[in-house]
KEPAMAR-750421 format. One record per residue: residue in one letter; y, x, z of N, C-alpha, C, CB in turn. Coordinates in steps of 0.02 Angstrom, whole numbers, plus 50000, padded with zeros to 5 digits. Each point is the difference from the previous one (the first is absolute). Glycine has a CB too. Layout:
aYXZYXZYXZYXZ...
END
This chain:
x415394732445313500204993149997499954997649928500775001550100x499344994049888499764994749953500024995049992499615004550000x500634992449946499944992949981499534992949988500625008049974x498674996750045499574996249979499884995650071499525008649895x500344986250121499884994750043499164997950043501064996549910x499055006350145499364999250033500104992250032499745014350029x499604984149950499644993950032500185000050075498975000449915x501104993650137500305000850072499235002850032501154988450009x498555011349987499245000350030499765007649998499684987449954x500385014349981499945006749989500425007650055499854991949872x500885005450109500425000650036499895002150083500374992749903x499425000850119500034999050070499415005050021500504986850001x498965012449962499415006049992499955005950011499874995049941x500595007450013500295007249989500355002150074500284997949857x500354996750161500234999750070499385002450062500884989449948x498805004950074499515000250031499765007550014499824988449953x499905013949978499585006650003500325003850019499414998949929x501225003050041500495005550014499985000750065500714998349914x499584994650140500025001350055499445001950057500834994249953x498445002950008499555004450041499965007749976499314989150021x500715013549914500035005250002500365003550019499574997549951x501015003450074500505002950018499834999750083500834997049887x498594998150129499965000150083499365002850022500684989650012x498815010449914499325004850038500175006749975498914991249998x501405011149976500035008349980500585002950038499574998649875x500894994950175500595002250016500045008250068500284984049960x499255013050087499835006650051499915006349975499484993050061x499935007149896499925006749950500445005249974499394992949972x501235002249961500405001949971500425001750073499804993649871x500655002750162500305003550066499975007250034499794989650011x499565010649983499715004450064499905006649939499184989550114x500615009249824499975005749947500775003749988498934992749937x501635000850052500545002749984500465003350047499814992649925x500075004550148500255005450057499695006450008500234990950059x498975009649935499705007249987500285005849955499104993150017x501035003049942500385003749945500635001349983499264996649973x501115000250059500685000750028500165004450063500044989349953x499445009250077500195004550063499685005050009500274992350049x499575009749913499435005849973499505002750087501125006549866x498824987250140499515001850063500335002050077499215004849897x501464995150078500575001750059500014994550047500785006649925x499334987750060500194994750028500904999949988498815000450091x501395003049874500955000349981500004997649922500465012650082x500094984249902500054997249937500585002849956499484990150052x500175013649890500575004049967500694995449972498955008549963x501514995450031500614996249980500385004849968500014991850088x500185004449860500595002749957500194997249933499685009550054x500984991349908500114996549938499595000749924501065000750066x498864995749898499955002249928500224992049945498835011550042x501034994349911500714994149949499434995349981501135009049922x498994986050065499854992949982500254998449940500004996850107x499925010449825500254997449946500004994049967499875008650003x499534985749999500304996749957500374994550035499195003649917x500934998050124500364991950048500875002250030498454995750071x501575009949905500435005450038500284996150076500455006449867x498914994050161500105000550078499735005050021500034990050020x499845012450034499595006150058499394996050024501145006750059x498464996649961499425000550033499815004950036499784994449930x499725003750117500035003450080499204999250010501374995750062x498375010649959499225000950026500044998450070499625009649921x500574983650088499644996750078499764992949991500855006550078x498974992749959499184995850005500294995750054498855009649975x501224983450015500264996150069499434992250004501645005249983x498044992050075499485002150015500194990450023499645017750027x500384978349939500264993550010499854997950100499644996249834x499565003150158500134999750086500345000250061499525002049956x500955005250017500295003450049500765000149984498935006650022x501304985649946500574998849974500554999950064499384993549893x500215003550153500465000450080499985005050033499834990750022x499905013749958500055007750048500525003149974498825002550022x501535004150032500315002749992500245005849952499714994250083x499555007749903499835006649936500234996149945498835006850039x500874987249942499994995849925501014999549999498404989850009x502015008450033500315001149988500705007249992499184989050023x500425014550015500365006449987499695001449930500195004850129x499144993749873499875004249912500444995949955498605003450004x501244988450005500564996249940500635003050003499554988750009x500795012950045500815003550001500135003849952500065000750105x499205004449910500155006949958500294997249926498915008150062x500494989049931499794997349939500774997949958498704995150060x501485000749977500484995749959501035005450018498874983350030x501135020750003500355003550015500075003549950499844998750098x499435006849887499995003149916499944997149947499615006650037x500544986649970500024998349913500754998049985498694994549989x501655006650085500965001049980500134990650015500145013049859x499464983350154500004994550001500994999850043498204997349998x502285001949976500595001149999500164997450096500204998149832x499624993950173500274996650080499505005550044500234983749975x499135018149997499675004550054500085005050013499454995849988x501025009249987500195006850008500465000350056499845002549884x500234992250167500245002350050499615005350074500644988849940x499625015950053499605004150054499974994150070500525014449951x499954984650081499864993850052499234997550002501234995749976x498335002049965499674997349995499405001350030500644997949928x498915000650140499485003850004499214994749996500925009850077x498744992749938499384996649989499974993950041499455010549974x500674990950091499964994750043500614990849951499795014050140x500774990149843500354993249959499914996249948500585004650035x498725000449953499804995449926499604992650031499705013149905x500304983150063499564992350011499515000749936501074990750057x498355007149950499454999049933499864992950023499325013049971x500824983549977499654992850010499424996549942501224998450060x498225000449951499605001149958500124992949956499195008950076x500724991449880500354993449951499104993449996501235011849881x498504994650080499344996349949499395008550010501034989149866x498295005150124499705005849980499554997249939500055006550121x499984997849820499914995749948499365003149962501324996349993x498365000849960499365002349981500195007949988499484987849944x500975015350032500025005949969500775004450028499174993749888x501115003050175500525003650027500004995150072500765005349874x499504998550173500484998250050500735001850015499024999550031x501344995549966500634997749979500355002250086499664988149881x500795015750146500545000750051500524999049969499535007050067x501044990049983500785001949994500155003850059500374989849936x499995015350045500235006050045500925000650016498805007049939x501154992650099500764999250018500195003650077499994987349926x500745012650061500265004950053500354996750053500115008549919x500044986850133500474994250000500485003750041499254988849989x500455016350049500585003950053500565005649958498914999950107x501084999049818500325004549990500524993649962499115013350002x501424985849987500464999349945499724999949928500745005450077x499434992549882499904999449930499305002749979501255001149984x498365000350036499405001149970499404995949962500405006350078x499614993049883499664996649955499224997550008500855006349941x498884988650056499314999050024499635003249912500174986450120x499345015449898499575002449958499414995549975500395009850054x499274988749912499195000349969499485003649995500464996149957x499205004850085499535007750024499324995349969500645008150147x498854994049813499494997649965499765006549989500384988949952x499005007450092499365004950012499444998949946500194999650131x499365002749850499585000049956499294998250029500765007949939x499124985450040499045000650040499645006949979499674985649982x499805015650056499465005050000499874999449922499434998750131x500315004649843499604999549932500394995749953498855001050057x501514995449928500384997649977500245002149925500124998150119x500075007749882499795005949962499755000549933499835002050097x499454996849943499474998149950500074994349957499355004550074x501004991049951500124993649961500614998249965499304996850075x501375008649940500634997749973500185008250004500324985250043x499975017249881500345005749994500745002750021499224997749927x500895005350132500574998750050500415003249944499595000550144x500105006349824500695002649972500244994249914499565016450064x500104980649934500114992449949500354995950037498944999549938x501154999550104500014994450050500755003250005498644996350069x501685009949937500515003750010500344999349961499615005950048x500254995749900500265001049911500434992549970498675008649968x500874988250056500064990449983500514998050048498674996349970x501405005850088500534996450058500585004349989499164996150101x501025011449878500495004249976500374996949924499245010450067x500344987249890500404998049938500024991550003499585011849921x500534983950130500074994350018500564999150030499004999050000x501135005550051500445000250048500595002649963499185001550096x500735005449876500595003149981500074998249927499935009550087x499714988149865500364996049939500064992550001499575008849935x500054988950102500024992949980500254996350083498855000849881x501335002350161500104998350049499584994850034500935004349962x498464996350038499474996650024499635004250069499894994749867x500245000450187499315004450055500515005950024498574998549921x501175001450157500335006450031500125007749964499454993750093x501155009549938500135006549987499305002950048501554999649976x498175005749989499455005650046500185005250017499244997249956x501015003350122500395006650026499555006050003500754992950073x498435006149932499545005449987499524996450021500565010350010x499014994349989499264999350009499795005950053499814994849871x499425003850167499765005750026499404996549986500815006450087x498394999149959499634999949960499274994950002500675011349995x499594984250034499544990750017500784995050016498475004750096x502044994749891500524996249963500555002649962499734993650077x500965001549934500485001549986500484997050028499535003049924x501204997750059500754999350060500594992849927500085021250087x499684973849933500384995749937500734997750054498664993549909x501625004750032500544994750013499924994550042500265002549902x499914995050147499904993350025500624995349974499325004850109x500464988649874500184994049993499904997150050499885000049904x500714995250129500144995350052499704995249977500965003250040x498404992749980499684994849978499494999450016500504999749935x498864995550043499854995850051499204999949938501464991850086x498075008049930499254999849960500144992849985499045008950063x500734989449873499934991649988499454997250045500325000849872x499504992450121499294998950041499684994449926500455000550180x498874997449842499864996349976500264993449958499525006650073x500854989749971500574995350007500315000249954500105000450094x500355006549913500575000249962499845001649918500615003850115x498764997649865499744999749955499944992849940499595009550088x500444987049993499784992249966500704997449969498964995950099x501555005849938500694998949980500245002149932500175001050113x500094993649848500045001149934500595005249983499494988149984x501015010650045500475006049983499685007250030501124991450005x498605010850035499825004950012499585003949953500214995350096x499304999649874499295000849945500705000949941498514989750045x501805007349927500465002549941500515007650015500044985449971x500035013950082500295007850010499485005950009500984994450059x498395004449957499385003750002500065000749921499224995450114x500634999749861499885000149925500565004849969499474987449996x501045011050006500535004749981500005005650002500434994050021x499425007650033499985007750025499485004149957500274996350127x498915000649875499565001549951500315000249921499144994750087x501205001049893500235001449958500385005249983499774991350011x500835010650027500165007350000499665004149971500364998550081x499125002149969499595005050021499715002149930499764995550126x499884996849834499745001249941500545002549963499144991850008x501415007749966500545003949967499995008549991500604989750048x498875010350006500325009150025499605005149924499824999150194x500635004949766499485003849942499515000950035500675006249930x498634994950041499475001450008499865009449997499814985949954x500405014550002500355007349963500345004050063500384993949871x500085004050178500335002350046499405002250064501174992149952x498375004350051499774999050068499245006149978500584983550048x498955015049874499585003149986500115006249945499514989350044x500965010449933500325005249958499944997649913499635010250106x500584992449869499724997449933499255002749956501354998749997x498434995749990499494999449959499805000349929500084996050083x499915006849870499964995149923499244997949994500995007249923x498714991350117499454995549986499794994050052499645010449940x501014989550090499924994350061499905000950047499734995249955x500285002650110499845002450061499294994650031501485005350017x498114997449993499334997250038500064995950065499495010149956x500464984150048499964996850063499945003450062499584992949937x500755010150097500095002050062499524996850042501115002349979x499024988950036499524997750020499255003849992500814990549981x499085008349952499325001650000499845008049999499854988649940x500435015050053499995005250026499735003350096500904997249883x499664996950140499804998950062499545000250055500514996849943x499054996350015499554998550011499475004549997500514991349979x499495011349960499475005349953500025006950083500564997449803x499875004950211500085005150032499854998050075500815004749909x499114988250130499975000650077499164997950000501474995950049x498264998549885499414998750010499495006650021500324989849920x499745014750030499495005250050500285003350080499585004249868x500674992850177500205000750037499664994350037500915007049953x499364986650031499834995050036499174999550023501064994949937x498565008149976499315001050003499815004050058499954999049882x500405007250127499825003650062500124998150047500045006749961x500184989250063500154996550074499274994149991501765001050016x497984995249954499764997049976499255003450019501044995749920x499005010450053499295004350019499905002550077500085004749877x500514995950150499895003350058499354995350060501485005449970x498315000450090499294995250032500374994450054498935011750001x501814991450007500344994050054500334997049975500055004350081x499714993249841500274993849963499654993550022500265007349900x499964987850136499674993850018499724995049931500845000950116x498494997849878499734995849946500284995749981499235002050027x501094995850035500264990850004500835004749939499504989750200x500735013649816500635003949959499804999749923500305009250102x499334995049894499625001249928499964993449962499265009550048x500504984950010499824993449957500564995849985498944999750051x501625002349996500524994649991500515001049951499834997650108x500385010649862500295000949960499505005549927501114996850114x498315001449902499655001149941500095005049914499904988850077x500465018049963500435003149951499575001049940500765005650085x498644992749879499915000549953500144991649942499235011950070x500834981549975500264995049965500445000949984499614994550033x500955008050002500625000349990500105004649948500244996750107x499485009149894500075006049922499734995449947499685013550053x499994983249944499724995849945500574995049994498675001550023x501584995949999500394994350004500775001449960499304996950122x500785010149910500555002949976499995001749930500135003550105x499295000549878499645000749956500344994149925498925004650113x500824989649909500084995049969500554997749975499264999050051x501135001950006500704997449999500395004649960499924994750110x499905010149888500415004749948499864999849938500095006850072x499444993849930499614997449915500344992849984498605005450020x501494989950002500184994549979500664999949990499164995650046x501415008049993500585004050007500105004449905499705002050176x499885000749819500155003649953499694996049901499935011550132x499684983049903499944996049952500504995349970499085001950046x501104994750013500464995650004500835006549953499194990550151x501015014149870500305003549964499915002649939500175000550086x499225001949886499864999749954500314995349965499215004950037x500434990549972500094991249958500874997949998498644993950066x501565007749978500864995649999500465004050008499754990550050x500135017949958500415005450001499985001250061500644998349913x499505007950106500155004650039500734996450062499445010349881x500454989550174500554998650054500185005050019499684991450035x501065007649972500405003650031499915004050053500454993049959x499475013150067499875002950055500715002050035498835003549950x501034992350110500425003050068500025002350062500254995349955x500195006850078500015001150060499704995650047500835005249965x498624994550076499984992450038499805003250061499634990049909x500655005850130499835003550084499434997150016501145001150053x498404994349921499145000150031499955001050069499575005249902x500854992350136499924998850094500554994650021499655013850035x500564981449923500574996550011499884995050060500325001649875x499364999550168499694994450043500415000450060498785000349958x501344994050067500974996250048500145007550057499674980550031x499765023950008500105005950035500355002649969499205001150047x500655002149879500215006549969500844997249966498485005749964x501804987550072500654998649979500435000050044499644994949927x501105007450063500124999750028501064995350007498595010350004x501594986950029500514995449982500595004350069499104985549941x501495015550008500465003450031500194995250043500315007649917x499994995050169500474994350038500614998949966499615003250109x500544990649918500775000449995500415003750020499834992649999x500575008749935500615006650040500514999249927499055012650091x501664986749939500345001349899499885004949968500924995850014x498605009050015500145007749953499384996949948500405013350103x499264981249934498975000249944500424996149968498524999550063x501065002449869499854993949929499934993750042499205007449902x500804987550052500104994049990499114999449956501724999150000x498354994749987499254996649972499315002649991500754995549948x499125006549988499495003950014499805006449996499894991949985x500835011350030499965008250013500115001950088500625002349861x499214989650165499805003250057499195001750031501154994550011x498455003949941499465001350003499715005249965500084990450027x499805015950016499615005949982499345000650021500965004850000x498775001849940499295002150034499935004750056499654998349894x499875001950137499745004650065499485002949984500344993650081x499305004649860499365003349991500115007749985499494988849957
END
């Protein structure tokens, strides 16, 4: 992450691609990572290991979004969230058949469930977030871990992470509601959005990437630098459609980018160096989210959190 400011176009670009890439390599990656998981058995290994830097657990099973309404997906989620001590779920009572999965969102780079128990007493609904196919390739999960662990637990930003296994993880759920378009347009909402970003920018930089004495490198562009030869290979493949190739044109866009950074680093040159921060770079009305009413939520604009 990073401070530096992408153009909306660029942006939306980057969007775009991601989500086809993540949808022509998606069968492949699937069908490779169950091979290899199931070492040809057709059974899926399971068991704990430490999650040093997030200090949560993690679990070698593989849950298979499709098959979010079947009966297996939820006995495996049980397991799942049973061994990470998740406190309301440690009731033995609890069996597969009582769990509910309700699928929220499916989003360029996750699909979003809430998991809940309703036949039991006090049990807590969950945040079950699955990981798109290949995804991977484009966003560093154990970064992605590191950054939501020192948010949550120093700065109290963004869900607690009860664990992970090994294509998602088990978050906190918040009672609340995705923004929409609309509510975007609404001015108090856009100032509590704003707010919140603001936070966000507050957070040390130092905390999230460690310390530096020569500065820390645009993440952003780092980013970028690391999925383009990726994107290129989807790009090459023979069941890449022409009309594809032509409409997002990944060598304008490396040029373009190209540019924009150079002018980025001119422009700094000349008037000094900007501040580098934390920035969530997916702030778009889905990835928000606005607590219901209830006296226990914040008030103004700490009722608006991220989902990304």
């Amino acid at each position: 992450m990073s401070g530096t400011v992408l153009k909306l176009g660029e942006m939306t670009l980057m969007n775009q691609l991601m989500f086809r890439f993540c949808r022509w390599v998606a069968r492949g990656v699937v069908a490779r990572m169950l091979r290899e998981r199931n070492g040809g058995s057709g059974r899926l290994s399971y068991g704990p290991r430490p999650d040093h830097g997030t200090r949560t657990y993690a679990f070698f099973l593989f849950l298979l979004c499709r098959k979010y309404k079947s009966s297996s997906f939820a006995s495996n989620l049980l397991r799942i969230v049973t061994s990470m001590g998740v406190s309301t779920w440690c009731n033995r009572a609890i069996s597969a058949a009582d769990v509910r999965v309700t699928k929220v969102s499916g989003a360029l780079t996750n699909a979003v469930f809430f998991v809940s128990c309703p036949s039991i007493s006090g049990t807590s609904t969950l945040l079950l977030r699955v990981y798109g196919p290949s995804s991977g390739s484009l966003i560093s999960r154990p970064r992605e871990l590191e950054i939501l662990h020192v948010l949550s637990s120093k700065y109290k930003i963004g869900p607690l992470i009860y664990g992970t296994f090994d294509n998602g993880r088990i978050e906190q759920h918040f009672d609340s509601v995705a923004l929409t378009a609309a509510d975007l347009r609404d001015p108090e909402t856009s100032r509590w959005v704003a707010a919140r970003m603001a936070e966000l920018h507050q957070v040390n930089v130092d905390d999230v990437e460690g310390p530096s004495p020569s500065g820390h490198e645009d993440r952003v562009k780092m980013n970028v630098h690391t999925w383009l030869p990726h994107a290129r290979e989807v790009f090459s493949l023979p069941a890449t459609p022409p009309s594809f190739s032509r409409t997002f044109n990944i060598d304008s866009f490396a040029d373009r980018w190209e540019k924009y950074m150079c002018w980025i680093s001119l422009v700094e040159t000349r008037e000094g160096g900007s501040r580098r921060v934390l920035a969530h770079n997916d702030a778009q009305y889905g990835n928000l989210l606005r607590m219901n009413p209830n006296p226990r939520n914040p008030n103004g604009h700490r009722q608006v959190i991220s989902n990304a």
